[in-house]
N, C-alpha and C positions, 0 to 999 in steps of 0.2 A: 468519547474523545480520548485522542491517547497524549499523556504528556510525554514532554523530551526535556530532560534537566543534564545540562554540561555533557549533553550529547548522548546521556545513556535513555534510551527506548523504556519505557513502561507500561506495557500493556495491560489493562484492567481487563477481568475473567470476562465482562459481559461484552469486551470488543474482539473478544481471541477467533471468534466465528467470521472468517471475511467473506463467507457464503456459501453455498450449494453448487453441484455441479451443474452447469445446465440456468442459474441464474444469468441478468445481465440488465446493468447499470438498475440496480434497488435498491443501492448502499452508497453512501458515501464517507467516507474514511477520511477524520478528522484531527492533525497532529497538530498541538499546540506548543510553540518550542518557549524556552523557557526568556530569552530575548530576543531583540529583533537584530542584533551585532552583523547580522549574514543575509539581511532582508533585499541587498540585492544581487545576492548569489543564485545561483538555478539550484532546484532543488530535482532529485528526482528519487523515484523509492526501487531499490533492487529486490528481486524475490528469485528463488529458488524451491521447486516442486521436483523433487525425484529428480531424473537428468537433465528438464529444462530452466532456464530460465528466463525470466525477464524483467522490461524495466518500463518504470511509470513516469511520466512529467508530472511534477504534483504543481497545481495550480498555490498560491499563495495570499495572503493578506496580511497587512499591519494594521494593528489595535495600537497606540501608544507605545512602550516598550515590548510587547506580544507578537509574534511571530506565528500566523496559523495556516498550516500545511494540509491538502484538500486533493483527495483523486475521488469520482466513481467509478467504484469496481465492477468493469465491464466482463464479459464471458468469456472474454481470453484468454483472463486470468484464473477462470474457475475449472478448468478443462480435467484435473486427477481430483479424488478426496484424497488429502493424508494432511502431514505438516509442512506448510512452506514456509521456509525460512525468509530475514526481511533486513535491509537496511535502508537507511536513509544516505544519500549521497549528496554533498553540496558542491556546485561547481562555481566558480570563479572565473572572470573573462579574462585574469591574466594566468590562468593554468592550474592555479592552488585545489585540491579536493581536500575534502573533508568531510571522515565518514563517523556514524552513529557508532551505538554499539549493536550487535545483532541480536535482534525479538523474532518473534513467530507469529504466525497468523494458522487457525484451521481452516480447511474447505470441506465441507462436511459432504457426505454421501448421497444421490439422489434417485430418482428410478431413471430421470432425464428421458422419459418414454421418446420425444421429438427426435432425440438426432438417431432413435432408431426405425421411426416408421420412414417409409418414401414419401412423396411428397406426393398430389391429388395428379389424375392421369388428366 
């Protein structure tokens, strides 16, 4: 689980891995915000990998004042190894955003043998 206190990201060592190249949906990435003040704003999480980027709907739930913020990480997002940078973004239906501070996630290295063989004739 990754906590989020007054908006700053902290990622604990044994969450920094968000997966292998070549995985897809075996994780599920779990952000626990520190109130629920935004619980009916959209959330969504920004990432940057080398020259691309992209962006996740994070699904959501309320605990009492807990806020907890939820994607599985599919294989679209595992496509380079290195470090992809991350933020969290919250939308509002009257225009307002509101973003974290920026954390990182690894995508670590694979042989990913599959997207190099053809497929059966």
């Amino acid at each position: 689980m990754i906590f989020v206190k007054n908006w700053t990201v902290d990622v604990p060592e044994e969450e920094m891995l968000l997966g292998y190249v070549g995985e897809n949906s075996v994780r599920t990435v779990v952000f626990q915000m520190d109130s629920a003040a935004y619980s009916e704003w959209e959330f969504r999480l920004d990432m940057e990998l080398g020259e691309q980027k992209n962006t996740v709907l994070l699904g959501k739930d309320v605990e009492g004042e807990t806020l907890w913020l939820h994607f599985a990480v599919r294989g679209e997002l595992l496509y380079a190894a290195g470090h992809m940078n991350a933020q969290l973004r919250a939308l509002a239906q009257d225009g307002r955003i509101k973003l974290s501070s920026l954390f990182g996630f690894e995508v670590g290295k694979s042989i990913h043998s599959a997207a190099a063989v053809p497929g059966a004739l």
